[in-house]
C-alpha positions as CSV (number, residue, x, y, z in Angstrom):
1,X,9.2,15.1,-6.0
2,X,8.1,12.2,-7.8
3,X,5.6,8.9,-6.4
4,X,4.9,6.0,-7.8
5,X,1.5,4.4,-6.6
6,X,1.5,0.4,-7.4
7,X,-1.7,-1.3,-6.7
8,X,-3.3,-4.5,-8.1
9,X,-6.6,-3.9,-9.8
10,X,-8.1,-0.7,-11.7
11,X,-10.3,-0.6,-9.0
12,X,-7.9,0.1,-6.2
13,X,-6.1,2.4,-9.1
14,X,-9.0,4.6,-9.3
15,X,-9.9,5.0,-5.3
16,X,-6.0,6.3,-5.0
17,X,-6.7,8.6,-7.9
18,X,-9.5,10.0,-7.0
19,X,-8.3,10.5,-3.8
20,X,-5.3,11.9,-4.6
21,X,-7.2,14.0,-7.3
22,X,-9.4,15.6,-3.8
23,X,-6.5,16.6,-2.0
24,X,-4.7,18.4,-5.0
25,X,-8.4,20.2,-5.8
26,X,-8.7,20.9,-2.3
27,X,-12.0,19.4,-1.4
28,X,-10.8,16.9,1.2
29,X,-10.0,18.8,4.7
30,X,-7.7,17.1,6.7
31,X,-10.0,17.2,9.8
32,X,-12.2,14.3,7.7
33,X,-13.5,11.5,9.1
34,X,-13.1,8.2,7.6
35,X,-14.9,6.5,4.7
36,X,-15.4,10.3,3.1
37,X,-14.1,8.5,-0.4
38,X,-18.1,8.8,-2.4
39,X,-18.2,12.3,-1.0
40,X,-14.4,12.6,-2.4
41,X,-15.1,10.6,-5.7
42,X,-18.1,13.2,-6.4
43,X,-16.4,16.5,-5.7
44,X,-12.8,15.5,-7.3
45,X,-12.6,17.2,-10.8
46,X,-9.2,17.2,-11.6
47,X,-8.5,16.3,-15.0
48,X,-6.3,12.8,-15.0
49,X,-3.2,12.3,-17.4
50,X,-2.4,8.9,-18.9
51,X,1.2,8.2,-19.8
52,X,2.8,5.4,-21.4
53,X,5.3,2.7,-20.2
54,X,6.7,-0.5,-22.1
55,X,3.4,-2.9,-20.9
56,X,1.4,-0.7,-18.4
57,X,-0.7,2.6,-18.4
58,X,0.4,5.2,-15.5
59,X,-2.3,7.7,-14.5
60,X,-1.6,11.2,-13.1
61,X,-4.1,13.0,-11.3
62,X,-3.4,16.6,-11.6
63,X,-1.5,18.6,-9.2
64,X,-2.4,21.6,-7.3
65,X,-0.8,24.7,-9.0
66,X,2.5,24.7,-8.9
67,X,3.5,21.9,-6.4
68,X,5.7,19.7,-7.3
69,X,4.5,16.7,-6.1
70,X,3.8,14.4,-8.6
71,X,2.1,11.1,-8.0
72,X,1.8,8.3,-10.7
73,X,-1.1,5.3,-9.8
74,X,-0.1,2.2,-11.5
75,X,-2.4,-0.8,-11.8
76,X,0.6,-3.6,-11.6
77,X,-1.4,-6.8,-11.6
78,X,-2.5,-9.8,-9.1
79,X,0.8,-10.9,-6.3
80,X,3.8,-10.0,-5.5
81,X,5.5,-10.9,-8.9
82,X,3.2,-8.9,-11.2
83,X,3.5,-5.8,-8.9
84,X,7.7,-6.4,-8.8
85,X,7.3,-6.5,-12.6
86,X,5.3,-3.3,-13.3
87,X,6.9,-1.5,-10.5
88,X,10.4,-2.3,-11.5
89,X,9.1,-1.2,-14.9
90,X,7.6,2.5,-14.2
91,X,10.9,2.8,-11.7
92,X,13.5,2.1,-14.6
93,X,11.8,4.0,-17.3
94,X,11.4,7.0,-15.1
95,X,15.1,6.8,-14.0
96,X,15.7,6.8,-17.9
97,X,13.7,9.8,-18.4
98,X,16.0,11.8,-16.2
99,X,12.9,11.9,-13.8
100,X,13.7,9.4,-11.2
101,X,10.7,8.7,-8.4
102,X,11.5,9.7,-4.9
103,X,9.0,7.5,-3.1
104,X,7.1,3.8,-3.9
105,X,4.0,3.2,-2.3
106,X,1.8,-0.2,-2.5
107,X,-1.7,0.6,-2.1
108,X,-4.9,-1.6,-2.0
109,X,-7.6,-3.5,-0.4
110,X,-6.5,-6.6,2.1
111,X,-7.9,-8.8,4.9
112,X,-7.2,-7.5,8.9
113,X,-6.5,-9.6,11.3
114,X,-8.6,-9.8,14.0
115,X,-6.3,-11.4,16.5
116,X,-2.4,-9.6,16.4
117,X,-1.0,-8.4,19.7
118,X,-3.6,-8.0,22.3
119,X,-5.5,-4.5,22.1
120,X,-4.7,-4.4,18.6
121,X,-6.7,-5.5,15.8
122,X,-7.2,-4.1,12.3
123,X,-11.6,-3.9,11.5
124,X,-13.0,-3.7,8.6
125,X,-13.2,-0.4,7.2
126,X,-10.0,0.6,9.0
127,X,-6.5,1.7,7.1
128,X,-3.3,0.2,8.1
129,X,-0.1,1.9,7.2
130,X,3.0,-0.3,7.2
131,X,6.2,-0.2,9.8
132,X,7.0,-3.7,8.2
133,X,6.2,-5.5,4.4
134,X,6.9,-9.0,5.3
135,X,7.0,-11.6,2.6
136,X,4.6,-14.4,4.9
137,X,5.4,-17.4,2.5
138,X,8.6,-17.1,1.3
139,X,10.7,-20.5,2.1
140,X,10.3,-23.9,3.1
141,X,7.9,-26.0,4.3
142,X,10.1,-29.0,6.7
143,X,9.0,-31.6,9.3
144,X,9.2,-28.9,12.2
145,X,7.4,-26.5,10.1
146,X,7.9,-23.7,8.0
147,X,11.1,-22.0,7.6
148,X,11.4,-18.5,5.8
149,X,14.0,-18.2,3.2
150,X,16.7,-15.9,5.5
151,X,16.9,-19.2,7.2
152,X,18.0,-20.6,4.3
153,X,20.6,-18.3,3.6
154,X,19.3,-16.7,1.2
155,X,17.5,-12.9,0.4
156,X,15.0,-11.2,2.3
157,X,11.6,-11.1,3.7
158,X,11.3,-8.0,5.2
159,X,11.7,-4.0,4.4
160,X,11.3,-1.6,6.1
161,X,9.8,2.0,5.6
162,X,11.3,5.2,6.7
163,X,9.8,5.7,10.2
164,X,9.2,9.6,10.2
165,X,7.1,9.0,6.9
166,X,5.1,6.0,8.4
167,X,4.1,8.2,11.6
168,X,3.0,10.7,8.9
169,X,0.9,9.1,7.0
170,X,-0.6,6.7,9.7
171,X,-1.8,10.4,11.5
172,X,-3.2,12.1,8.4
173,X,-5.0,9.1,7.5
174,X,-6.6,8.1,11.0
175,X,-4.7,5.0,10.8
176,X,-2.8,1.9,12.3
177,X,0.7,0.8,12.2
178,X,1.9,-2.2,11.9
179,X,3.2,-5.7,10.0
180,X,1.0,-5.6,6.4
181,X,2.4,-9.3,4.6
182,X,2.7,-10.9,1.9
183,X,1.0,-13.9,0.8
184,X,1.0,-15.4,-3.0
185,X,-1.7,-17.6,-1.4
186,X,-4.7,-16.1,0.5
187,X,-5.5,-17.1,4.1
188,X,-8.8,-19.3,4.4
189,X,-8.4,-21.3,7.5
190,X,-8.7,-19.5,11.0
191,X,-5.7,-22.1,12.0
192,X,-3.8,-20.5,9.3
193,X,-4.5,-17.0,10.6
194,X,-3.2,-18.0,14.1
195,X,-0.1,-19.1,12.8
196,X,0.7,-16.0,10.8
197,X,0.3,-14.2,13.5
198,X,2.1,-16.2,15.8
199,X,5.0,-16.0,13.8
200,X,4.7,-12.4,13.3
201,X,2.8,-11.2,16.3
202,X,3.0,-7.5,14.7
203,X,1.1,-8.3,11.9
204,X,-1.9,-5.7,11.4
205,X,-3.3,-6.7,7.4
206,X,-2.7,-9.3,4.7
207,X,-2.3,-8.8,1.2
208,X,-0.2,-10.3,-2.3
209,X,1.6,-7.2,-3.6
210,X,3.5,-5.1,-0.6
211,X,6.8,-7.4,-0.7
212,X,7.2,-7.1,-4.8
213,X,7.0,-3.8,-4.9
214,X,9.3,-3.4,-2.0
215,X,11.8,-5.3,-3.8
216,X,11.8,-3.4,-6.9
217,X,11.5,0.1,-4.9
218,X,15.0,-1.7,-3.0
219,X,16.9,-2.9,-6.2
220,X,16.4,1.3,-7.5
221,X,17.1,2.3,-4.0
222,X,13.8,4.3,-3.5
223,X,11.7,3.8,-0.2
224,X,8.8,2.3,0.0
225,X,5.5,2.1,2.0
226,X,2.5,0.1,2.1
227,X,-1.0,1.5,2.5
228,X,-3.6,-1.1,3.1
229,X,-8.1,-0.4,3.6
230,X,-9.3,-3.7,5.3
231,X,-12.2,-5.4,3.3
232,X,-12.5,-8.2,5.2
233,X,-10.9,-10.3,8.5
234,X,-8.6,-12.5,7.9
235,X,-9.3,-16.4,7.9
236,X,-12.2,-18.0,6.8
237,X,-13.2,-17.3,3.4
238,X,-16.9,-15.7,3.8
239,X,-17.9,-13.7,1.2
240,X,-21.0,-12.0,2.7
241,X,-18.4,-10.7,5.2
242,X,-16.8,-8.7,2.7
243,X,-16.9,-5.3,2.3
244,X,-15.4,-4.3,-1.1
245,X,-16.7,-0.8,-1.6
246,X,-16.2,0.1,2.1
247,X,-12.7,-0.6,1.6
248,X,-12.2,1.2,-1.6
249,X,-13.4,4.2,0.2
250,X,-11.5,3.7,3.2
251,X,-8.5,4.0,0.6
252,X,-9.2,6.8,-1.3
253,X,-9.3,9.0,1.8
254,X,-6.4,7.4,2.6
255,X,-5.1,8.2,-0.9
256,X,-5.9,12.0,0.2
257,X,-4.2,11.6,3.4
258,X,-1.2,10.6,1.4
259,X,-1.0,13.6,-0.6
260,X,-1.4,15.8,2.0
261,X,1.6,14.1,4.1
262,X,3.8,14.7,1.4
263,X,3.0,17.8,1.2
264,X,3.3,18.6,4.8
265,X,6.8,16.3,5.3
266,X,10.4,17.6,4.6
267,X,12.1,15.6,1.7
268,X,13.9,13.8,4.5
269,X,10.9,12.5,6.0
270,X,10.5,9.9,3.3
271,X,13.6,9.8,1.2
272,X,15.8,8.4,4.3
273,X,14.9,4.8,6.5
């Protein structure tokens, strides 16, 4: 089985690899705690592979033995159309090869909201897997407010990943479920948080990528998931709030937890919705 990894930035790219790299060398237990991802980044040896596609650069960590799980980490670019671009790009020239992927996964750092349902919220630090990739800001704005573009009559702004694998991966990684969206526009107003929420009371994380790759994973017919480590609350912009390498950590274990989900699920788990 083949995965394609789509995330922003080189920096999220290499947390996922080395992450992924720790589970296939066997040097991150599954009974780890959270935010394990230096400890990972130091032990995980496993040489990475580089391969070629028309405009982007796919890395491989190596595999354990024989296993056929194969996981490619793509660094896409910034929003949802860059990573619909590069995703559609590694999709189409794998399906070319003869090698099609089974799986497409958006990965990355993004803000948590602080105020979703009551008794949920998603801290800094924290992982949130997705039941839901919502694109937040697709439509119009009118008089009574805005008005996503289903109501227009037109597309989509929501997939959805296969449940059995979201439940997987949530548990191996320690993690939350729930609404990650997408946002071409980061949120910097608390009155702006409130009224994401409100119109999607499940919403766990914001970030700019999940809904492009789940577009491009839907237009090849491969499911999709979105793994997101919180850096930072959503809202207010206040950089000293941030928490950058906390996050990057937070996603490489994740990026372990991943691996080992795979391994552990049947091919139905993640290959039906």
């Amino acid at each position: 089985m083949r995965v394609l990894v789509v995330t922003a930035v080189a920096a999220e790219r290499d947390a996922v690899v080395r992450g992924a790299s720790a589970a296939a060398t066997g040097t991150a237990g599954a009974d780890e705690a959270p935010g394990t991802a230096e400890r990972i980044a130091e032990e995980a040896s496993g040489p990475v592979a580089e391969f070629a596609v028309p405009g982007y650069v796919l890395h491989r960590p190596a595999p354990a033995g024989p296993e056929p799980l194969v996981i490619d980490v793509l660094a896409a670019g910034v929003g949802p159309a860059a990573a619909a671009a590069g995703t559609a790009t590694a999709l189409a020239a794998a399906a070319l090869s003869g090698s099609p992927y089974g799986l497409a996964v958006s990965a990355g750092i993004g803000g948590g909201f602080t105020t979703p349902a009551p008794g949920r919220s998603a801290a800094v630090g924290s992982v949130v897997v997705s039941e839901a990739i919502v694109a937040a800001d697709l439509g119009a704005e009118t008089p009574a407010g805005f008005v996503p573009v289903t109501d227009l009559g037109f597309g989509t702004v929501e997939h959805r990943p296969p449940e059995a694998l979201v439940r997987a991966v949530a548990e191996a990684a320690g993690a939350q479920r729930g609404e990650v969206l997408t946002v071409s526009t980061v949120t910097g107003s608390a009155e702006r948080a409130a009224a994401l929420v409100a119109a999607r009371p499940g919403a766990l994380a914001e970030a700019m990528e999940g809904f492009g790759v789940a577009e491009a994973a839907a237009a090849h017919g491969v499911p999709v998931l979105e793994i997101r480590a919180v850096s930072n609350p959503v809202g207010p912009r206040d950089r000293a709030a941030w928490r950058i390498g906390d996050a990057l950590e937070a996603l490489a274990g994740a990026s372990a937890a991943l691996r080992e989900a795979l391994r552990a699920a049947p091919a139905e788990t993640w290959s039906t919705s």
